[in-house]
KEDREN-161854 format. One record per residue: residue number from 1; residue in three letters; chain; x, y, z of N, C-alpha, C, CB in turn. Coordinates in nm, 3 decimals. Glycine has a CB too. Example, Ala and Ser with C-alpha at 12.3 -4.5 7.8 and 13.67 -1.06 7.14 Angstrom:
KEDREN-161854
SITE, 1, ALA, A, 1.319, -0.569, 0.780, 1.230, -0.450, 0.780, 1.320, -0.330, 0.780, 1.131, -0.447, 0.905
SITE, 2, SER, A, 1.285, -0.225, 0.708, 1.367, -0.106, 0.714, 1.290, 0.003, 0.787, 1.408, -0.060, 0.572
end
This chain:
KEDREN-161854
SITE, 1, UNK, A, 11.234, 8.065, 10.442, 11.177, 8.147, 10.336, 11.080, 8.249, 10.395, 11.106, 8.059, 10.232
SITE, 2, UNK, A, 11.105, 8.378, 10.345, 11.009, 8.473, 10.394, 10.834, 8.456, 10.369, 11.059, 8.601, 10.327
SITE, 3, UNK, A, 10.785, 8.462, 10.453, 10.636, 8.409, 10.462, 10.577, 8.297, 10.457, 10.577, 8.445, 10.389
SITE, 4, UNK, A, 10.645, 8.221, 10.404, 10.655, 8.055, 10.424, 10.573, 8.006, 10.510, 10.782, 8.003, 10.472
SITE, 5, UNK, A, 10.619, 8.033, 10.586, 10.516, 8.013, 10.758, 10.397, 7.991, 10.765, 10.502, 8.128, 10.852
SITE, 6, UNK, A, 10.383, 8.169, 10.731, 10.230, 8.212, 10.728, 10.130, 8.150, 10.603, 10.230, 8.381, 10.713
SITE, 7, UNK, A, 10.193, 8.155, 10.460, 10.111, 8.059, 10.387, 10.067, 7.960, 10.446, 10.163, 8.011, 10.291
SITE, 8, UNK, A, 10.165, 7.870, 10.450, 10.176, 7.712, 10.493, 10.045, 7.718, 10.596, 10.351, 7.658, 10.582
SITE, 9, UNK, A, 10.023, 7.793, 10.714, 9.944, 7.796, 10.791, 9.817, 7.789, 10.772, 9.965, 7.868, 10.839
SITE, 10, UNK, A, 9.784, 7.885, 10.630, 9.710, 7.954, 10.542, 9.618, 7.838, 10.473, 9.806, 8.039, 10.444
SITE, 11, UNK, A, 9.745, 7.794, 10.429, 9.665, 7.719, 10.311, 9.640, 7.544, 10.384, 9.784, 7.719, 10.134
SITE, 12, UNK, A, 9.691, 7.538, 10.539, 9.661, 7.429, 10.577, 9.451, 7.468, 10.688, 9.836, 7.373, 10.680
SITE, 13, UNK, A, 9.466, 7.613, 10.678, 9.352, 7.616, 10.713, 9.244, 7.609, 10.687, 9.345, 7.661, 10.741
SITE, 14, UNK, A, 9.279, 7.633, 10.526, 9.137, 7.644, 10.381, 9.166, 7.498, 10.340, 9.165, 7.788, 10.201
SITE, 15, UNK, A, 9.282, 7.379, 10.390, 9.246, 7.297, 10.337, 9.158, 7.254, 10.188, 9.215, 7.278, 10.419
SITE, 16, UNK, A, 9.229, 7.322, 10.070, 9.161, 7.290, 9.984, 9.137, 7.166, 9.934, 9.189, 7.346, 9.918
SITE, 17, UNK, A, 9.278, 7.117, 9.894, 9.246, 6.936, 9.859, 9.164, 6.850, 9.979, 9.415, 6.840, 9.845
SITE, 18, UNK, A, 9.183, 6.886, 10.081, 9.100, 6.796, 10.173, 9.169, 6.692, 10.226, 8.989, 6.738, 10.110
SITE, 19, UNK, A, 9.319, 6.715, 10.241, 9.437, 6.590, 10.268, 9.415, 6.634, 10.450, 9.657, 6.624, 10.170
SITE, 20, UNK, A, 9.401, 6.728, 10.488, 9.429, 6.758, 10.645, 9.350, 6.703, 10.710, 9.427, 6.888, 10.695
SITE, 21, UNK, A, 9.199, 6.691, 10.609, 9.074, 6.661, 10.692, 9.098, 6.480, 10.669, 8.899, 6.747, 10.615
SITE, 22, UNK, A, 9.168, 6.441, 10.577, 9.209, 6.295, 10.583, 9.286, 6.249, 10.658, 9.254, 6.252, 10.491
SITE, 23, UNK, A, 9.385, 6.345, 10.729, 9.453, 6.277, 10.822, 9.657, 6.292, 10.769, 9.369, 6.097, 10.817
SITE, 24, UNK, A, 9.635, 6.416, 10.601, 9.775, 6.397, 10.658, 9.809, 6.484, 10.714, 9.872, 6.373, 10.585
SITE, 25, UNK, A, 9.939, 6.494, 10.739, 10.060, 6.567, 10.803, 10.031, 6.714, 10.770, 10.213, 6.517, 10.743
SITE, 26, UNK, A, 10.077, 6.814, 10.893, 10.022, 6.929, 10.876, 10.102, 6.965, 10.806, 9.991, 7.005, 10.970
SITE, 27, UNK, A, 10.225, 6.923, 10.745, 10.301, 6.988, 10.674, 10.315, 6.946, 10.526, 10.411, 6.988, 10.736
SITE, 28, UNK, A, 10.175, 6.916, 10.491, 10.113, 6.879, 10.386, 10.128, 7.004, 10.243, 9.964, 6.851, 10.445
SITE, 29, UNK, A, 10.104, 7.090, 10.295, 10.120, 7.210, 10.159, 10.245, 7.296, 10.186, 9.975, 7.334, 10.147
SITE, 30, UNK, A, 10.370, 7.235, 10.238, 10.439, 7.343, 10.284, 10.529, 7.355, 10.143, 10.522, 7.316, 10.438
SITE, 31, UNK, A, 10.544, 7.278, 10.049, 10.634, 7.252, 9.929, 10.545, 7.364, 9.852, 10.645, 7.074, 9.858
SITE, 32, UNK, A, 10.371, 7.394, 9.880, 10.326, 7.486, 9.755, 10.306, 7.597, 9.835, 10.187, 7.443, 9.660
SITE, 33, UNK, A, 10.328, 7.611, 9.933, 10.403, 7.742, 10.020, 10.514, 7.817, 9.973, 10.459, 7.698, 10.146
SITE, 34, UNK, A, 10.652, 7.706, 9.981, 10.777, 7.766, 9.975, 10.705, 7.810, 9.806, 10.945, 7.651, 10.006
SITE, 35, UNK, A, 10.661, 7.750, 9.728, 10.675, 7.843, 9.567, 10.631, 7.945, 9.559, 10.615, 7.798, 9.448
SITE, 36, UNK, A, 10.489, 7.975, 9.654, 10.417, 8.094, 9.658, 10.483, 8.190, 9.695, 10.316, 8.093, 9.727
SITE, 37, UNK, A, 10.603, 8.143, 9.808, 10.654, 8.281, 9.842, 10.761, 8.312, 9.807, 10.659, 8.311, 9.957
SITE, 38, UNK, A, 10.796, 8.192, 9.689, 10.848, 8.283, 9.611, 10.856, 8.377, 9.529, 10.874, 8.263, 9.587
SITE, 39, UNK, A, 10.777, 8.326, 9.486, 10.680, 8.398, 9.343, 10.617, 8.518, 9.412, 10.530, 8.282, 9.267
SITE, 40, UNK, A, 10.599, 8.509, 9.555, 10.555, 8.668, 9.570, 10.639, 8.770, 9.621, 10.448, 8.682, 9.655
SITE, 41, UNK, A, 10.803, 8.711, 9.688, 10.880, 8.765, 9.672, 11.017, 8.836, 9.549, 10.882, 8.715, 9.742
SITE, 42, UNK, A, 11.014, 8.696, 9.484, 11.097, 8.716, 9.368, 11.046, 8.718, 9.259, 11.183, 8.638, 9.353
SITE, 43, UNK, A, 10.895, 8.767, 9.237, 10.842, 8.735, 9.108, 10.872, 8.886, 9.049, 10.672, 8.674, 9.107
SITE, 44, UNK, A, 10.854, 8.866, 8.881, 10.832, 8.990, 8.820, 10.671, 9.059, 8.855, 10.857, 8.962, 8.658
SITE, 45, UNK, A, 10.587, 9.021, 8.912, 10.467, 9.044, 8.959, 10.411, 9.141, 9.048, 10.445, 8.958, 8.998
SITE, 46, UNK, A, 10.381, 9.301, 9.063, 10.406, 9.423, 9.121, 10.259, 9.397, 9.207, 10.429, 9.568, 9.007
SITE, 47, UNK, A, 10.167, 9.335, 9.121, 10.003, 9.356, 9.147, 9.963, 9.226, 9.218, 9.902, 9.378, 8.995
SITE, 48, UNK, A, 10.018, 9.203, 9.279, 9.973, 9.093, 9.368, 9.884, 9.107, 9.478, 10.075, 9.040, 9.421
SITE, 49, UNK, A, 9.731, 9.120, 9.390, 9.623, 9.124, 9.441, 9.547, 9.001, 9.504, 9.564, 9.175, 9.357
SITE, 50, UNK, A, 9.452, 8.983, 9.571, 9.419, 8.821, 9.580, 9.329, 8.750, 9.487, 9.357, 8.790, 9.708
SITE, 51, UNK, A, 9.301, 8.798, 9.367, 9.291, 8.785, 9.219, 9.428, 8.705, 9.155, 9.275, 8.944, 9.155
SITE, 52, UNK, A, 9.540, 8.762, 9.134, 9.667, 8.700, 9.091, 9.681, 8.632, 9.167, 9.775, 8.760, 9.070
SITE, 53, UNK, A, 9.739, 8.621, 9.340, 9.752, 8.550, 9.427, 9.702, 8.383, 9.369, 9.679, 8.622, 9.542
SITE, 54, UNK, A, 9.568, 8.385, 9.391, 9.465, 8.288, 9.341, 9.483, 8.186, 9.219, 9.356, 8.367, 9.308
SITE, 55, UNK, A, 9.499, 8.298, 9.102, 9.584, 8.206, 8.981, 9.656, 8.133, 9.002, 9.657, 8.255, 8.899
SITE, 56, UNK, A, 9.794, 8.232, 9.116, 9.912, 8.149, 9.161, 9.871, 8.031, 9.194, 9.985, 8.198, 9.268
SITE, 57, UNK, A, 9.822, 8.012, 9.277, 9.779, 7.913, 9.360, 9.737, 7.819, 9.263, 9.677, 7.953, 9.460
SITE, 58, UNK, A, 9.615, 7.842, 9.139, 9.573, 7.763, 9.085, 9.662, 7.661, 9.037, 9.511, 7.812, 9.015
SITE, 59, UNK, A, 9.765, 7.766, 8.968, 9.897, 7.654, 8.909, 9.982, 7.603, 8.982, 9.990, 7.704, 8.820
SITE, 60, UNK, A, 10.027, 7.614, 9.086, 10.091, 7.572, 9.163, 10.073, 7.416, 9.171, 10.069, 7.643, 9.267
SITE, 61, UNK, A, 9.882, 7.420, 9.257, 9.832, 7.327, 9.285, 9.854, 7.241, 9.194, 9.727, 7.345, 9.313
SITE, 62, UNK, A, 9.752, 7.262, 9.083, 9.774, 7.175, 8.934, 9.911, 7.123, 8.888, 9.734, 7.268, 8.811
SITE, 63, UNK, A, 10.025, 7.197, 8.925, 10.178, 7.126, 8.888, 10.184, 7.021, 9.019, 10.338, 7.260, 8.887
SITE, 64, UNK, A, 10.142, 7.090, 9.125, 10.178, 6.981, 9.243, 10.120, 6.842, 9.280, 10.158, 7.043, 9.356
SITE, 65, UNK, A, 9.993, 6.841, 9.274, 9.857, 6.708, 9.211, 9.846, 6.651, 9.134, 9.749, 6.719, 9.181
SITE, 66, UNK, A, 9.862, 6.676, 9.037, 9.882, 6.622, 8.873, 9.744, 6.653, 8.838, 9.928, 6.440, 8.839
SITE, 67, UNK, A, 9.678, 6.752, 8.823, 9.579, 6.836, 8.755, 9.634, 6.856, 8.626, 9.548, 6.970, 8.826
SITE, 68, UNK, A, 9.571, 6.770, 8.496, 9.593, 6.849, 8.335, 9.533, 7.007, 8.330, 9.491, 6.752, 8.200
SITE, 69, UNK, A, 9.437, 7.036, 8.398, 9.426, 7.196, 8.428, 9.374, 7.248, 8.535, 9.357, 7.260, 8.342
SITE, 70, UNK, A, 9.385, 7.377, 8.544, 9.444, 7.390, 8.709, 9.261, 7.451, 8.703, 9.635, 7.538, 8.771
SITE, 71, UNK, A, 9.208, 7.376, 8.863, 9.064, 7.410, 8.949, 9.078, 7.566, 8.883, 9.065, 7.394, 9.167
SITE, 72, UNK, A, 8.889, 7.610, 8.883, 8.860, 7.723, 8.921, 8.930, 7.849, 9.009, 8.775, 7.688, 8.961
SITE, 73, UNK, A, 8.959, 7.980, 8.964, 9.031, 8.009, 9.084, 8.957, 8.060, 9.175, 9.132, 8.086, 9.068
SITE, 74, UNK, A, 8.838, 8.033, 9.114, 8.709, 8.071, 9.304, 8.730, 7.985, 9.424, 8.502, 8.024, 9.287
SITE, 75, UNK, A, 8.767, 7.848, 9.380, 8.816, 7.777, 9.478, 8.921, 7.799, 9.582, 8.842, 7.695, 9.428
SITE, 76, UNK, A, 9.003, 7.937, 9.507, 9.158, 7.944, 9.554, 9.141, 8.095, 9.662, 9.293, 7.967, 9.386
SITE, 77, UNK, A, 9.013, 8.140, 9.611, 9.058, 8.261, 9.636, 8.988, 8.313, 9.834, 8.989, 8.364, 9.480
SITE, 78, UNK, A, 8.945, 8.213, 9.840, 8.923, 8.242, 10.030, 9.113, 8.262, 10.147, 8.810, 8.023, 10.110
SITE, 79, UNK, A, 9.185, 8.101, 10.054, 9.320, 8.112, 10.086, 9.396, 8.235, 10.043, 9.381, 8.004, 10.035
SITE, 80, UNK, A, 9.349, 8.290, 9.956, 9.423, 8.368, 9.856, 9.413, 8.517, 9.921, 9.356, 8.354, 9.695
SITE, 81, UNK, A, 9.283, 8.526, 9.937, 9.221, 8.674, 9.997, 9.321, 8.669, 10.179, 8.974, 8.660, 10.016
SITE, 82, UNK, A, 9.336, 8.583, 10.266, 9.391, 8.560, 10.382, 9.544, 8.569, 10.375, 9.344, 8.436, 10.428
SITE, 83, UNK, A, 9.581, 8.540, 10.220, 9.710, 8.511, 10.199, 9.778, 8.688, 10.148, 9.716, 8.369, 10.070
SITE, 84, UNK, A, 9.734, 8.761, 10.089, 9.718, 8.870, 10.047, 9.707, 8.981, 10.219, 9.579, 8.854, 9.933
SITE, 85, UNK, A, 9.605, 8.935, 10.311, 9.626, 9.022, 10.365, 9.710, 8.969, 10.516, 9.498, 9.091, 10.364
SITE, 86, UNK, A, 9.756, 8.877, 10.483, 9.884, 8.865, 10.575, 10.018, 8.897, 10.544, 9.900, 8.746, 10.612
SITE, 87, UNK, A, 10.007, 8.885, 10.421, 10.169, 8.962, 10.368, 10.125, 9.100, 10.361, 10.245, 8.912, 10.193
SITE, 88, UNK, A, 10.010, 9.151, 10.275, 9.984, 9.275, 10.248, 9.969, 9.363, 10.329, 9.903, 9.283, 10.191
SITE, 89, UNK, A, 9.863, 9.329, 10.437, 9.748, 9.426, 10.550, 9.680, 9.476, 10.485, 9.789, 9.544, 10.644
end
């Protein structure tokens, strides 16, 4: 998947849930990777700022954890801002 990679990398570096610093597998967020890039390749979504990015992320997470509603997206948006300017520049 295009960018796949680089999320996955991304979002294993901001460690948000805190699973990496527990000890799992680095290939811990690569399932809310492949969605992100999808959604930022195949989405109807033109403005994929690291504002939207961030949302993404919010829901993602929340479908993937079992969050009834998805974290703050201030939480999201350090991954989000890194994630934006590795696809973006």
């Amino acid at each position: 998947m295009r960018y796949k990679q680089q999320i996955a990398e991304i979002l294993v570096k901001h460690d948000i849930e805190g699973f990496i610093r527990m000890g799992a597998p680095i290939d811990e967020y690569d399932s809310e990777a492949e969605i992100l890039s999808n959604r930022l390749v195949f989405g109807a979504c033109t403005d994929n700022n690291p504002s939207v990015i961030a949302t993404m992320l919010a829901f993602i997470f929340a479908a993937s954890f079992g969050y009834d509603t998805p974290l703050s997206t201030t939480v999201y948006m350090g991954a989000a801002s890194d994630i934006h300017k590795a696809i973006y520049g």
